[in-house]
PDB file of the backbone (N, CA, C, O) and the ligand in Angstrom, with CONECT records:
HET     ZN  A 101       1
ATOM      1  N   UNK A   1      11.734   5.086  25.283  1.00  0.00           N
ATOM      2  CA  UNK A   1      11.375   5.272  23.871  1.00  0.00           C
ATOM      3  C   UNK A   1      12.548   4.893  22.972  1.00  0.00           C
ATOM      4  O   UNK A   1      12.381   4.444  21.837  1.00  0.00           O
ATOM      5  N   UNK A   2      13.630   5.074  23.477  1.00  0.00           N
ATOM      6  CA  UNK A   2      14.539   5.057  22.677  1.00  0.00           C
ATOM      7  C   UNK A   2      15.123   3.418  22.402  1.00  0.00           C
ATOM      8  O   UNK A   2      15.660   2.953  21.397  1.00  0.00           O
ATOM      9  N   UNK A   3      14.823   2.844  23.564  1.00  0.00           N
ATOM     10  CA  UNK A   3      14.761   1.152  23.566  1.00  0.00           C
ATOM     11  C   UNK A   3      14.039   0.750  22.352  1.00  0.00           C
ATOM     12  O   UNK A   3      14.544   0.206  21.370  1.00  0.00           O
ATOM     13  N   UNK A   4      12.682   1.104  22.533  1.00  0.00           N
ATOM     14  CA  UNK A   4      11.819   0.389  21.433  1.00  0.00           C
ATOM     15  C   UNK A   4      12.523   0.868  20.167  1.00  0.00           C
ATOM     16  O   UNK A   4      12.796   0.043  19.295  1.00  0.00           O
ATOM     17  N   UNK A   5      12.899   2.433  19.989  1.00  0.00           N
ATOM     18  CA  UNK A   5      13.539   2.385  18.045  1.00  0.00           C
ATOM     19  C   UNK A   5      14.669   1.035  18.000  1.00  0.00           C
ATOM     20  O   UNK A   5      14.887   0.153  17.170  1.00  0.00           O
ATOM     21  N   UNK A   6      15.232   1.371  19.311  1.00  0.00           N
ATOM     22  CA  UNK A   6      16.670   0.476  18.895  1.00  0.00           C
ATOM     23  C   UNK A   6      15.710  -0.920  18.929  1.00  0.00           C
ATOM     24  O   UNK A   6      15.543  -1.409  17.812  1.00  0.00           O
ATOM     25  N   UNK A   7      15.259  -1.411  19.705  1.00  0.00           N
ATOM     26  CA  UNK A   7      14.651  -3.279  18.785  1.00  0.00           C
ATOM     27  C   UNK A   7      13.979  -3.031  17.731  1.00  0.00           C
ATOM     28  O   UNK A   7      13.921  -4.013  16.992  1.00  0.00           O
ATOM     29  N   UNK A   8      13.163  -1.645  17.150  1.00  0.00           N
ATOM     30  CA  UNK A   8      12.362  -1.604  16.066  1.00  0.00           C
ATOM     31  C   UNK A   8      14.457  -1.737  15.107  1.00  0.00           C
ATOM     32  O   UNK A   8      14.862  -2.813  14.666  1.00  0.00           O
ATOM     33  N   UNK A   9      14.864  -1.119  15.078  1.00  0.00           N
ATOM     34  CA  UNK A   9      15.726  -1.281  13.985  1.00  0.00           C
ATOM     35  C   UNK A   9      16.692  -2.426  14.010  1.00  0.00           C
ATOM     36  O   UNK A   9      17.391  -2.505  13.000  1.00  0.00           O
ATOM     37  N   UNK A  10      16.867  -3.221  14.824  1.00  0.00           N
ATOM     38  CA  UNK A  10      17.155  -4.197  15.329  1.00  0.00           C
ATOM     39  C   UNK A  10      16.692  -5.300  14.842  1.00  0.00           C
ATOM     40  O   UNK A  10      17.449  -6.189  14.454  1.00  0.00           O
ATOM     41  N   UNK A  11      14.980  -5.427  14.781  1.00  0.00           N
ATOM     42  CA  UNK A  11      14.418  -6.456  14.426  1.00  0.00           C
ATOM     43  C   UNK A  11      14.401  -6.144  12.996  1.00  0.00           C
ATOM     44  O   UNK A  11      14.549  -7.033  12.157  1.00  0.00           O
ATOM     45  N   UNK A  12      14.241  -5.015  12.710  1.00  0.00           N
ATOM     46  CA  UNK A  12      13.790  -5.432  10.888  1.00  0.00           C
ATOM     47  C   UNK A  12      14.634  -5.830  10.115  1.00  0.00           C
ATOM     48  O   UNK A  12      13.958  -6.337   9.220  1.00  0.00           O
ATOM     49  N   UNK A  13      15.556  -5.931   9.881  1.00  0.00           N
ATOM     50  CA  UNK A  13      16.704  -7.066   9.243  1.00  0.00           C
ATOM     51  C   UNK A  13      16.244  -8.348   9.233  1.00  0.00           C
ATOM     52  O   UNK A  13      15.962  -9.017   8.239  1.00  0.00           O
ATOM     53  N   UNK A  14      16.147  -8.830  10.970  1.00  0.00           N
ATOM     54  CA  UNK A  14      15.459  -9.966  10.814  1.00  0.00           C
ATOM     55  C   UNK A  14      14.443 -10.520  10.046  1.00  0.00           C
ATOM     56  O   UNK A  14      14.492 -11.385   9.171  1.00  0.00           O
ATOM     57  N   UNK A  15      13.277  -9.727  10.626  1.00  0.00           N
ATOM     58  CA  UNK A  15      12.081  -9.572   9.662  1.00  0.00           C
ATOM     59  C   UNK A  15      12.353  -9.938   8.233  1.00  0.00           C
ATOM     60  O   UNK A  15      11.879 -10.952   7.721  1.00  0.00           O
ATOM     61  N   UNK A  16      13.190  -9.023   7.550  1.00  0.00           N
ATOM     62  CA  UNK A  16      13.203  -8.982   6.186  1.00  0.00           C
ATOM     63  C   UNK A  16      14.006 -10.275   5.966  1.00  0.00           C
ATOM     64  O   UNK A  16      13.532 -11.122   5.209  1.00  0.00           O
ATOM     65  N   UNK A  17      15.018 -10.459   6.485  1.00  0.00           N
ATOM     66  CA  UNK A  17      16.114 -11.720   6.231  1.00  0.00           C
ATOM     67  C   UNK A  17      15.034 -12.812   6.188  1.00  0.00           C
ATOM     68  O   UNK A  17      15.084 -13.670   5.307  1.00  0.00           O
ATOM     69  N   UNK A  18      14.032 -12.808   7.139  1.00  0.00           N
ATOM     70  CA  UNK A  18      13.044 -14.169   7.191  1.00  0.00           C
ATOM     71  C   UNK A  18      12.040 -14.476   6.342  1.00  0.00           C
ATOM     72  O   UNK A  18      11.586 -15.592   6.088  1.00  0.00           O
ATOM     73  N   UNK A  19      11.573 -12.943   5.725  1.00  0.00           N
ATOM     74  CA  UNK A  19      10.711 -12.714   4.757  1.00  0.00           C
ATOM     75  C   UNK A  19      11.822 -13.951   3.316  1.00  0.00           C
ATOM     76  O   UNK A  19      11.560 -15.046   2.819  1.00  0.00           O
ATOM     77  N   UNK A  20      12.815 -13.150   3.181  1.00  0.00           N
ATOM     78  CA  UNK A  20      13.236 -13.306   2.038  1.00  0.00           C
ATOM     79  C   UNK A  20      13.933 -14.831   2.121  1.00  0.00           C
ATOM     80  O   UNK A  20      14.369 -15.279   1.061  1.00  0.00           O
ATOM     81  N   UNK A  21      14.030 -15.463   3.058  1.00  0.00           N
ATOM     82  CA  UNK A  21      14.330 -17.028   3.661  1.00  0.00           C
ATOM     83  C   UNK A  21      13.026 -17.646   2.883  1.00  0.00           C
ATOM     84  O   UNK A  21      13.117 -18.456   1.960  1.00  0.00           O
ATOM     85  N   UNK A  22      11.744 -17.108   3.432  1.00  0.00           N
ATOM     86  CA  UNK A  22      10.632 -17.854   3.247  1.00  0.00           C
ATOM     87  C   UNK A  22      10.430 -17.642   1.634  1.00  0.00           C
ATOM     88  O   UNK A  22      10.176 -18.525   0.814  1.00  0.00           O
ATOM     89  N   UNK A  23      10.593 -16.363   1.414  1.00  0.00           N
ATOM     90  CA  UNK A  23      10.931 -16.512  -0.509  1.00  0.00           C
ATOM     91  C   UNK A  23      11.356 -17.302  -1.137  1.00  0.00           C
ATOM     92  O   UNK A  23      10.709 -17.769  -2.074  1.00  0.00           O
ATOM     93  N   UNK A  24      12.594 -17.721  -0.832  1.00  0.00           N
ATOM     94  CA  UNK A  24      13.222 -18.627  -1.301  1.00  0.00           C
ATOM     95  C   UNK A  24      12.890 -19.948  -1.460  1.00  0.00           C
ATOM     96  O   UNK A  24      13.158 -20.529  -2.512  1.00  0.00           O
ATOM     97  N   UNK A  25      12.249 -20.585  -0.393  1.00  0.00           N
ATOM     98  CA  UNK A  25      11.756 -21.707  -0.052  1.00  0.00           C
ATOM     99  C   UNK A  25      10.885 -21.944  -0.688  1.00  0.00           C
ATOM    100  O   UNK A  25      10.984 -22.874  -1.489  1.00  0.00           O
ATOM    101  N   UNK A  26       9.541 -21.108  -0.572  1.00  0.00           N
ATOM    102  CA  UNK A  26       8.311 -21.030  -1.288  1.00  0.00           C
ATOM    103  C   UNK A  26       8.038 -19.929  -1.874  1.00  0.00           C
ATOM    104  O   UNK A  26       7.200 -19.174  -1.380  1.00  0.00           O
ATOM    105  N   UNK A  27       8.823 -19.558  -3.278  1.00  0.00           N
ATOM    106  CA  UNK A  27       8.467 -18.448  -4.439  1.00  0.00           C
ATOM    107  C   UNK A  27       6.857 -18.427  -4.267  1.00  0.00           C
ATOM    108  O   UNK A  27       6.086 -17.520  -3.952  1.00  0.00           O
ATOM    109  N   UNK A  28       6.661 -19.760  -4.591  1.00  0.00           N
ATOM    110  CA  UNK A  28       4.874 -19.611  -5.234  1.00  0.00           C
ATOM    111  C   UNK A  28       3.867 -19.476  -3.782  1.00  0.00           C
ATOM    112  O   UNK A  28       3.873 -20.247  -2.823  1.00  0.00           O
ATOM    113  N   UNK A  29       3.026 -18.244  -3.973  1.00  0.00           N
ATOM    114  CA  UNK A  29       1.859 -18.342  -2.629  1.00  0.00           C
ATOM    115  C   UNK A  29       0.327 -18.974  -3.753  1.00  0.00           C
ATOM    116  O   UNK A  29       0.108 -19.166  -4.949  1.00  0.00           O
ATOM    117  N   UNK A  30      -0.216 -19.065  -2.779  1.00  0.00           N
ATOM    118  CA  UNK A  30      -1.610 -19.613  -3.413  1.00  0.00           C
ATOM    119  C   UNK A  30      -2.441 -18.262  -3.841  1.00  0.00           C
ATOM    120  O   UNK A  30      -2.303 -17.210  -3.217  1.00  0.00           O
ATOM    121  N   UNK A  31      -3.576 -18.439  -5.301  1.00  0.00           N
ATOM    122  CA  UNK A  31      -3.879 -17.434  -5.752  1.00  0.00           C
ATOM    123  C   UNK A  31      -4.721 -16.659  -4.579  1.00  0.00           C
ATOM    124  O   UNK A  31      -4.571 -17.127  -3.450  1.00  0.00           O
ATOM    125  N   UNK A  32      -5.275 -15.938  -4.664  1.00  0.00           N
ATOM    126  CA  UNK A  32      -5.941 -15.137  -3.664  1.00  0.00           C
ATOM    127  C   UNK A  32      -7.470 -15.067  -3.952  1.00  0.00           C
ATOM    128  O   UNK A  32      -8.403 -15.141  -3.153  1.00  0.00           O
ATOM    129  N   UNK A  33      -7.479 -14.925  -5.138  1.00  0.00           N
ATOM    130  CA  UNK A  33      -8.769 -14.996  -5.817  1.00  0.00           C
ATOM    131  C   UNK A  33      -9.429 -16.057  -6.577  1.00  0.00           C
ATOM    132  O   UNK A  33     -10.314 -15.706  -7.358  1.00  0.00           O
ATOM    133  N   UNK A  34      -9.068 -17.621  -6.447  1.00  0.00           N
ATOM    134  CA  UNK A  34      -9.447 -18.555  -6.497  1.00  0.00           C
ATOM    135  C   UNK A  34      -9.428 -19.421  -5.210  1.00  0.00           C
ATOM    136  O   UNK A  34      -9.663 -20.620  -5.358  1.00  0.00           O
ATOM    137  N   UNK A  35      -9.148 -18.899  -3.828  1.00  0.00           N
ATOM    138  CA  UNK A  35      -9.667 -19.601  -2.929  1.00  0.00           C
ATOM    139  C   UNK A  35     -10.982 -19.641  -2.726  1.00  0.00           C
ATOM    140  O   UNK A  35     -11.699 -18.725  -3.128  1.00  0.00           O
ATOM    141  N   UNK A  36     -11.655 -21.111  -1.830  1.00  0.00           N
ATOM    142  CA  UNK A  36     -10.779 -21.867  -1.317  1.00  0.00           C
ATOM    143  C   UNK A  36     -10.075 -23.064  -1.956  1.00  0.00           C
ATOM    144  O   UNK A  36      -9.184 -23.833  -1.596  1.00  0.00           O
ATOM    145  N   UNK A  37     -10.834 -22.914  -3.050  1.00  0.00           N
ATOM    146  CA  UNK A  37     -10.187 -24.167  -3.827  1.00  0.00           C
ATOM    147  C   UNK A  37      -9.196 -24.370  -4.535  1.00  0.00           C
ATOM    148  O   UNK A  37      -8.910 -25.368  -5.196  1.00  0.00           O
ATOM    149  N   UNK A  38      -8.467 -23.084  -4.360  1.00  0.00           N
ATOM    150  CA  UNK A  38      -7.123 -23.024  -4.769  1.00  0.00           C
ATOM    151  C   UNK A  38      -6.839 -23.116  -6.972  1.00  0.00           C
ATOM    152  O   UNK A  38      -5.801 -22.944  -7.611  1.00  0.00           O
ATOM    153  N   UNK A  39      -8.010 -23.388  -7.379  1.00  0.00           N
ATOM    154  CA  UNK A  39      -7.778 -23.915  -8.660  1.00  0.00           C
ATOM    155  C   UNK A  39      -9.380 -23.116  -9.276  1.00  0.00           C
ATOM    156  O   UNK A  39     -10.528 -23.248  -8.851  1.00  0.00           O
ATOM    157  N   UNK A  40      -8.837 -22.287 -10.420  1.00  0.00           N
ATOM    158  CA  UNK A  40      -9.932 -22.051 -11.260  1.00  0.00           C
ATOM    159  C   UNK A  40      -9.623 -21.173 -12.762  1.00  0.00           C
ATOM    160  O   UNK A  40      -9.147 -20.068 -13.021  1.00  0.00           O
ATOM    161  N   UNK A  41     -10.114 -22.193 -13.484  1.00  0.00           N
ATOM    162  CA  UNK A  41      -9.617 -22.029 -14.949  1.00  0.00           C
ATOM    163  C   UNK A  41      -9.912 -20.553 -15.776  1.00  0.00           C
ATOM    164  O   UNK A  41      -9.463 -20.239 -16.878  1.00  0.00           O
ATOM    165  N   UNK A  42     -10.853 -19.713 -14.843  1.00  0.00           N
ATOM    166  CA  UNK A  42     -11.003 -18.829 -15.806  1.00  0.00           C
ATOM    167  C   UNK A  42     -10.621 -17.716 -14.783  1.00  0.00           C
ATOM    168  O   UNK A  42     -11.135 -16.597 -14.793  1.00  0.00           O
ATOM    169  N   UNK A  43      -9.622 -18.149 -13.855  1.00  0.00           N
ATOM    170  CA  UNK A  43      -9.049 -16.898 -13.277  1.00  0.00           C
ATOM    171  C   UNK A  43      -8.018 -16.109 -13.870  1.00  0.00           C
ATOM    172  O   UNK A  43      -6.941 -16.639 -14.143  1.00  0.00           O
ATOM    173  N   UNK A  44      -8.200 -15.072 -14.067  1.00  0.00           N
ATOM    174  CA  UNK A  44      -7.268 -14.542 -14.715  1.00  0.00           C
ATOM    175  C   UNK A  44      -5.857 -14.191 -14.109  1.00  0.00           C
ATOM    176  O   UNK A  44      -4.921 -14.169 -14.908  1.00  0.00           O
ATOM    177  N   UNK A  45      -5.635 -13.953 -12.964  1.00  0.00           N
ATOM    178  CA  UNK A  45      -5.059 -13.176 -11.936  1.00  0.00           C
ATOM    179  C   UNK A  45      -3.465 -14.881 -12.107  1.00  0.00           C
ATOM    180  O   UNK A  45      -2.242 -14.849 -12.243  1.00  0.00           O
ATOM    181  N   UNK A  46      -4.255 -15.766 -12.017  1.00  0.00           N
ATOM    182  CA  UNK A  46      -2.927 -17.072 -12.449  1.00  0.00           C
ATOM    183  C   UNK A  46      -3.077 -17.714 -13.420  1.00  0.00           C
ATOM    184  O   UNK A  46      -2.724 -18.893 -13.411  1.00  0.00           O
ATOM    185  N   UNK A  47      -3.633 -17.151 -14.531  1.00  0.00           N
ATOM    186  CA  UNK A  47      -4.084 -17.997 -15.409  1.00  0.00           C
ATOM    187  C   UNK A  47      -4.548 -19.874 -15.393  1.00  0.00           C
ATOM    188  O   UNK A  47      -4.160 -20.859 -16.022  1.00  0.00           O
ATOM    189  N   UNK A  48      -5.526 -19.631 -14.348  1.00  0.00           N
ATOM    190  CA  UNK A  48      -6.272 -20.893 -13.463  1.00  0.00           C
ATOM    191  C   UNK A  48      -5.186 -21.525 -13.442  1.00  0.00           C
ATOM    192  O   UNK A  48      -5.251 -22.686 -13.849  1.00  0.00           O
ATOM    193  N   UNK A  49      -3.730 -20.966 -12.938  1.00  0.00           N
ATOM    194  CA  UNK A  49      -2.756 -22.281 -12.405  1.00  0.00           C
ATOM    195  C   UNK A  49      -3.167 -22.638 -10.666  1.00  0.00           C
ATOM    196  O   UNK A  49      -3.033 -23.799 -10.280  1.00  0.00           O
ATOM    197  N   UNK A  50      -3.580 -21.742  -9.858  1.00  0.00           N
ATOM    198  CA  UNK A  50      -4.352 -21.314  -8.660  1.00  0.00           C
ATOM    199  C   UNK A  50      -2.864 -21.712  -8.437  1.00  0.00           C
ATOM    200  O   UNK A  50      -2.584 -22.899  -8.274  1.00  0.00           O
ATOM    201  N   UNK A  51      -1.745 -20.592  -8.422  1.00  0.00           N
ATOM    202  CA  UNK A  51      -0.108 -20.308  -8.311  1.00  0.00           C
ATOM    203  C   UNK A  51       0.211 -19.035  -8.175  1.00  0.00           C
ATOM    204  O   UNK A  51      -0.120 -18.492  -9.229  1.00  0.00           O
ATOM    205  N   UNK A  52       0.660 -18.282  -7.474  1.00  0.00           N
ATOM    206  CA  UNK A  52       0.694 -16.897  -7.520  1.00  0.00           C
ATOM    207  C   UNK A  52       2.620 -16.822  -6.773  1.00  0.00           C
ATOM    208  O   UNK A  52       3.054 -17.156  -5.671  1.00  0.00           O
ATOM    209  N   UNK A  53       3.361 -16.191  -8.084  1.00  0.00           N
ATOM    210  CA  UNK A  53       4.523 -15.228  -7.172  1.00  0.00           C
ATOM    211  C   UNK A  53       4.644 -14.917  -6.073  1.00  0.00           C
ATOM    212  O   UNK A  53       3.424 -14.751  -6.048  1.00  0.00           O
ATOM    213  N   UNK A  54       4.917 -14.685  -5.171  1.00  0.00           N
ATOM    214  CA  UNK A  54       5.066 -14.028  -4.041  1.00  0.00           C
ATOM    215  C   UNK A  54       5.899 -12.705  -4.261  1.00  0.00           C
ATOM    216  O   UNK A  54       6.901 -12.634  -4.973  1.00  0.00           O
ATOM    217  N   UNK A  55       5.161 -11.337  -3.318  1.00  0.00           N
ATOM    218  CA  UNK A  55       6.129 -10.361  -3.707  1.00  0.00           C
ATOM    219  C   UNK A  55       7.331 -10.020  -3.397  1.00  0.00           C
ATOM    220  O   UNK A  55       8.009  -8.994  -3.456  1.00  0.00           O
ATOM    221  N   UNK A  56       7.471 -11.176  -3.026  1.00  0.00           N
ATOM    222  CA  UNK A  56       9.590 -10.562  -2.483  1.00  0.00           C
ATOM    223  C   UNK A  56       9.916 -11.460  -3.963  1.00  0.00           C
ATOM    224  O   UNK A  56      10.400 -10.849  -4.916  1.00  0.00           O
ATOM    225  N   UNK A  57       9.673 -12.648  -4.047  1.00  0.00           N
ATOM    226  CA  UNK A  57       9.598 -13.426  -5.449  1.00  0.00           C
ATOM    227  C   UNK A  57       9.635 -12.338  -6.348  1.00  0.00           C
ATOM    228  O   UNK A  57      10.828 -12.221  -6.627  1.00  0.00           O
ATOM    229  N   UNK A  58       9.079 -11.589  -6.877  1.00  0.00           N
ATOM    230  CA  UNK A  58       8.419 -10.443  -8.405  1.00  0.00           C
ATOM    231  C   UNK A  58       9.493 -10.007  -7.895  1.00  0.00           C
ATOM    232  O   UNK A  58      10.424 -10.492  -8.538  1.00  0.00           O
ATOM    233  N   UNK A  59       9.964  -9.175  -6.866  1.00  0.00           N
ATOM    234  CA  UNK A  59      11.041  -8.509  -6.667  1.00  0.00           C
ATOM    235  C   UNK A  59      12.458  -8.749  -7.150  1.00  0.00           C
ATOM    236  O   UNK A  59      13.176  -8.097  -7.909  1.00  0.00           O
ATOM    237  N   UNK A  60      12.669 -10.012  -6.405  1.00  0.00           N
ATOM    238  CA  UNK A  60      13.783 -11.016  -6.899  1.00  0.00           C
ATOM    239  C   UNK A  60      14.325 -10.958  -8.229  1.00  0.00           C
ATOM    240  O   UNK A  60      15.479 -10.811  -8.632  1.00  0.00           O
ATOM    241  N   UNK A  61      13.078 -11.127  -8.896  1.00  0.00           N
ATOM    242  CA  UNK A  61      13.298 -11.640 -10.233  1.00  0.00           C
ATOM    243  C   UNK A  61      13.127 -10.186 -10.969  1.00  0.00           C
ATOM    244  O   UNK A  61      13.544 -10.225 -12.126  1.00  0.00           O
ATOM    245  N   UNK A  62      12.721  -9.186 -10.655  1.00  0.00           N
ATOM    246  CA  UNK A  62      12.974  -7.780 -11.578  1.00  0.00           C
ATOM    247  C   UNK A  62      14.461  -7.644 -11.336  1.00  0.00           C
ATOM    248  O   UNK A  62      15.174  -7.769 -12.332  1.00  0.00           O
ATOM    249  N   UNK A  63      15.290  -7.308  -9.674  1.00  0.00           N
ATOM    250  CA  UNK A  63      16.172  -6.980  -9.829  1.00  0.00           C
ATOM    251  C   UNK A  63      17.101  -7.671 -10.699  1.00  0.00           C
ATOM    252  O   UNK A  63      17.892  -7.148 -11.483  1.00  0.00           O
ATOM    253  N   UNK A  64      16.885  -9.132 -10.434  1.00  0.00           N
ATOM    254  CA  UNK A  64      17.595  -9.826 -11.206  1.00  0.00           C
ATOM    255  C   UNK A  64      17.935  -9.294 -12.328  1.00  0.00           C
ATOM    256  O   UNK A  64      19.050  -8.838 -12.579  1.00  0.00           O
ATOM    257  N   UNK A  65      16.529  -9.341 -13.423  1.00  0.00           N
ATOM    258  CA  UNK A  65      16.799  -8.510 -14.452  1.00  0.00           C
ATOM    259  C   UNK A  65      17.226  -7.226 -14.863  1.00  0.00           C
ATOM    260  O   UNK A  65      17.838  -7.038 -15.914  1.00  0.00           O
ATOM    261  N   UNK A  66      17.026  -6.646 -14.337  1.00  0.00           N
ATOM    262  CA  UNK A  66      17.971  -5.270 -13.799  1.00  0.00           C
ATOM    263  C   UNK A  66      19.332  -5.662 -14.218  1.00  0.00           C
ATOM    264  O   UNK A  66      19.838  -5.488 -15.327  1.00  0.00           O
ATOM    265  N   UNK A  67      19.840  -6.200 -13.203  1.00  0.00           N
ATOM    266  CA  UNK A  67      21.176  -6.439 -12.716  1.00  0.00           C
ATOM    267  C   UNK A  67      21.755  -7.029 -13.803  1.00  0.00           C
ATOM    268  O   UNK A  67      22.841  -6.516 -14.072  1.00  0.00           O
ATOM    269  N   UNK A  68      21.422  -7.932 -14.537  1.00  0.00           N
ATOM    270  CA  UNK A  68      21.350  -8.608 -16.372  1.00  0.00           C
ATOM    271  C   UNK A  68      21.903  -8.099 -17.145  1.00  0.00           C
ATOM    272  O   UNK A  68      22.902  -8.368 -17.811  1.00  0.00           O
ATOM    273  N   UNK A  69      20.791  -6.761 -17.039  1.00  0.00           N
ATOM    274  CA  UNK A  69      20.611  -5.681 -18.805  1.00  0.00           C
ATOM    275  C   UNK A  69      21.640  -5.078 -18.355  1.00  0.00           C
ATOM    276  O   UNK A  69      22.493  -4.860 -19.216  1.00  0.00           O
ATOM    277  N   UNK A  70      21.968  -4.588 -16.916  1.00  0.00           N
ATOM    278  CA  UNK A  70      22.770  -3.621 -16.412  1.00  0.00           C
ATOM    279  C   UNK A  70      24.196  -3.643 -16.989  1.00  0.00           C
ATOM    280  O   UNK A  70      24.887  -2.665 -17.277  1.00  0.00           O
ATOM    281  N   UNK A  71      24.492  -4.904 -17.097  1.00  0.00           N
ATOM    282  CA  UNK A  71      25.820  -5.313 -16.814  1.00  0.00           C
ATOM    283  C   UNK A  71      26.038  -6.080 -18.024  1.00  0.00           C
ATOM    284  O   UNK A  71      27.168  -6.567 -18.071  1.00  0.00           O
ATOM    285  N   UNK A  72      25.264  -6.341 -19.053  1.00  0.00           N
ATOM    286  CA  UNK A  72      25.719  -6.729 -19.914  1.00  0.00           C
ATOM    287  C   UNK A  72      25.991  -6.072 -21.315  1.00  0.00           C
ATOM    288  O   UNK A  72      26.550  -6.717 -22.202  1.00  0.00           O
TER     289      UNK A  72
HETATM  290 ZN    ZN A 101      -6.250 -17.519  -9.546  1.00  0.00          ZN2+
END
């Protein structure tokens, strides 16, 4: 039992490090609610850009701002 915590805490760094790799790369995911066609003008959710943030993305960019107001 004690194996599995140690790779459970082990791996999630990774996890997250890869999450936030793939953030980087690709901020934008596809809307969710204009598939499959990826595009629709009266969606509200991307304002029919059929473009959606990703949430490590929204994250990113709050702390960011955070970190901004914080310090300035
Ligand atoms: Zn949409």
């Amino acid at each position: 039992m004690a194996t599995a915590i140690a790779l459970l805490v082990l791996c999630l760094p990774i996890v997250t490090l890869c999450y936030v790799g793939f953030c980087v790369v690709s901020p934008w995911g596809r809307c969710r609610r204009c598939r499959p066609d990826g595009r629709n003008r009266t969606c509200r959710a991307c304002d029919g850009t059929g473009m959606r943030p990703r949430i490590g993305w929204q994250l990113y960019v709050h702390f960011r701002r955070l970190h901004r107001d914080g310090t300035r």
